[in-house]
C-alpha positions in Angstrom: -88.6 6.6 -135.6 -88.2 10.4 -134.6 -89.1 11.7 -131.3 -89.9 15.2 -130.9 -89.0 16.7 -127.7 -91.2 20.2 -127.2 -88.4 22.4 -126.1 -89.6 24.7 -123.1 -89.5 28.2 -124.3 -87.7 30.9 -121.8 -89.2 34.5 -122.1 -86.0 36.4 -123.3 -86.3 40.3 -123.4 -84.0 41.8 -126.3 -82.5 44.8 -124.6 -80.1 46.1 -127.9 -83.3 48.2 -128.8 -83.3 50.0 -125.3 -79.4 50.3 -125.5 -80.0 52.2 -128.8 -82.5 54.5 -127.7 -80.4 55.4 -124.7 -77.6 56.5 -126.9 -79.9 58.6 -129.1 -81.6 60.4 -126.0 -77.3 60.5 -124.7 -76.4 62.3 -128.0 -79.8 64.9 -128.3 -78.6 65.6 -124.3 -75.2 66.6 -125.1 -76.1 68.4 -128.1 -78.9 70.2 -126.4 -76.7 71.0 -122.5 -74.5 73.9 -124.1 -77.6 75.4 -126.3 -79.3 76.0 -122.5 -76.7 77.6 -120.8 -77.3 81.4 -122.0 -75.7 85.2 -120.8 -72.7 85.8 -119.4 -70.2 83.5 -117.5 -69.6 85.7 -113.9 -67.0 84.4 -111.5 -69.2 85.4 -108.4 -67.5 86.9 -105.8 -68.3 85.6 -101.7 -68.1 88.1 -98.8 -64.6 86.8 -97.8 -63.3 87.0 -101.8 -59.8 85.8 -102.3 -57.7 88.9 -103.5 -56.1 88.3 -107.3 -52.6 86.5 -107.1 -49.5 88.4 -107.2 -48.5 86.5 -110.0 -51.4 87.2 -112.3 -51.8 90.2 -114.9 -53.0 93.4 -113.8 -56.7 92.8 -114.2 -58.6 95.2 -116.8 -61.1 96.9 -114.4 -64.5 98.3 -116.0 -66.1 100.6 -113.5 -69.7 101.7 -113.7 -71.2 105.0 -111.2 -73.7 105.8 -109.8 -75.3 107.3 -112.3 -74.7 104.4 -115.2 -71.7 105.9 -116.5 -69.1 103.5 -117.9 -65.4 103.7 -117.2 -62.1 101.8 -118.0 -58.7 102.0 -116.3 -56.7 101.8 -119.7 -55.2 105.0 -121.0 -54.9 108.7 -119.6 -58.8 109.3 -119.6 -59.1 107.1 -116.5 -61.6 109.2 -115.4 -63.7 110.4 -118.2 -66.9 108.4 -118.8 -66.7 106.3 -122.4 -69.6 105.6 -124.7 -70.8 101.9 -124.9 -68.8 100.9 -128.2 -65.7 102.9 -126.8 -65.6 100.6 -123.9 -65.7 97.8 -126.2 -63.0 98.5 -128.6 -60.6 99.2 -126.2 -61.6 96.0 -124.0 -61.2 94.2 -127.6 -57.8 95.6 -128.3 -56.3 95.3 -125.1 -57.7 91.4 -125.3 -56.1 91.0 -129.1 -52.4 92.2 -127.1 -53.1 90.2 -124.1 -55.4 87.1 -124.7 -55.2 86.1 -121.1 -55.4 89.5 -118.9 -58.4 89.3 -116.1 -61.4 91.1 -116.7 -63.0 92.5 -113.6 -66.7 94.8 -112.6 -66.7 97.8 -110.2 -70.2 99.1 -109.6 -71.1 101.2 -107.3 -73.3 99.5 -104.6 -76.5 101.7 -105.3 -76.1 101.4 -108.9 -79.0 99.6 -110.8 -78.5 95.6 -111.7 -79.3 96.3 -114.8 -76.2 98.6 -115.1 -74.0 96.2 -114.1 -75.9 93.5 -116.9 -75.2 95.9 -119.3 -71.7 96.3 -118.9 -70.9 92.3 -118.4 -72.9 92.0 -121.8 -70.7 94.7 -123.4 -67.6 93.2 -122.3 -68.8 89.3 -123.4 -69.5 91.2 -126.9 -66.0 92.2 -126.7 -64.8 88.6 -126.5 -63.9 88.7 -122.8 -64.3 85.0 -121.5 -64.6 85.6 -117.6 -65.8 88.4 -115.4 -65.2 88.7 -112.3 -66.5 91.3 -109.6 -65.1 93.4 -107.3 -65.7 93.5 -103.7 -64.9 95.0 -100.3 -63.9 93.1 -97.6 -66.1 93.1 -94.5 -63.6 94.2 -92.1 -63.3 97.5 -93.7 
């Protein structure tokens, strides 16, 4: 003689499905974040900037007038305006000599932004990782 016990079924939710589309939306996020992030990487300067160390390099300064004019302190024409792609060979080969000197703007304050967005792309072009911008300080 068999008995048959009816065994009480418990509601169970199978959660490995979920798990696995969490890692698919994880990996289309992290292969997705750096595509977003577009232009150029600026370390923006506040009011009170810190000056540059006195152990770092000498910092490459690109300088653009009032009138959109670009210049670079590299060389004896300091102050003689360079075309576009000048700019950016010498920013390159200064860079292929020394990989790690700092990169830094000087714009005029009435010159146009877009002056200034055109030199930062010229010097990204040139394979310069960081730009940084130069201020005065308040006091002065």
């Amino acid at each position: 003689m068999y008995v048959r016990v009816k065994r009480k079924r418990v509601a169970e939710i199978n959660v490995v499905p979920y798990i696995d589309v969490m890692l698919v939306l994880l990996i289309i996020f992290m292969v997705t974040a750096p595509l977003i992030t577009q232009g150029v990487k600026v370390d923006l300067p506040k009011a009170d900037s810190e000056s540059l160390s006195q152990d770092s390099k000498t910092p490459l300064v690109a300088s653009v007038d009032i009138n959109g004019k670009f210049y670079l302190n590299v060389g004896d024409s300091k102050s003689e305006a360079l075309a576009p792609d000048e700019l950016a060979t010498l920013v390159q080969a200064r860079l292929q000599v020394e990989p790690d000197t700092p990169v830094v703007v000087n714009g005029d304050g009435n010159v146009s932004y877009n002056a200034i967005i055109q030199l930062m792309v010229l010097l990204q072009d040139a394979g310069v990782p960081s730009v940084g911008l130069m201020t005065e300080s308040p006091e002065q």
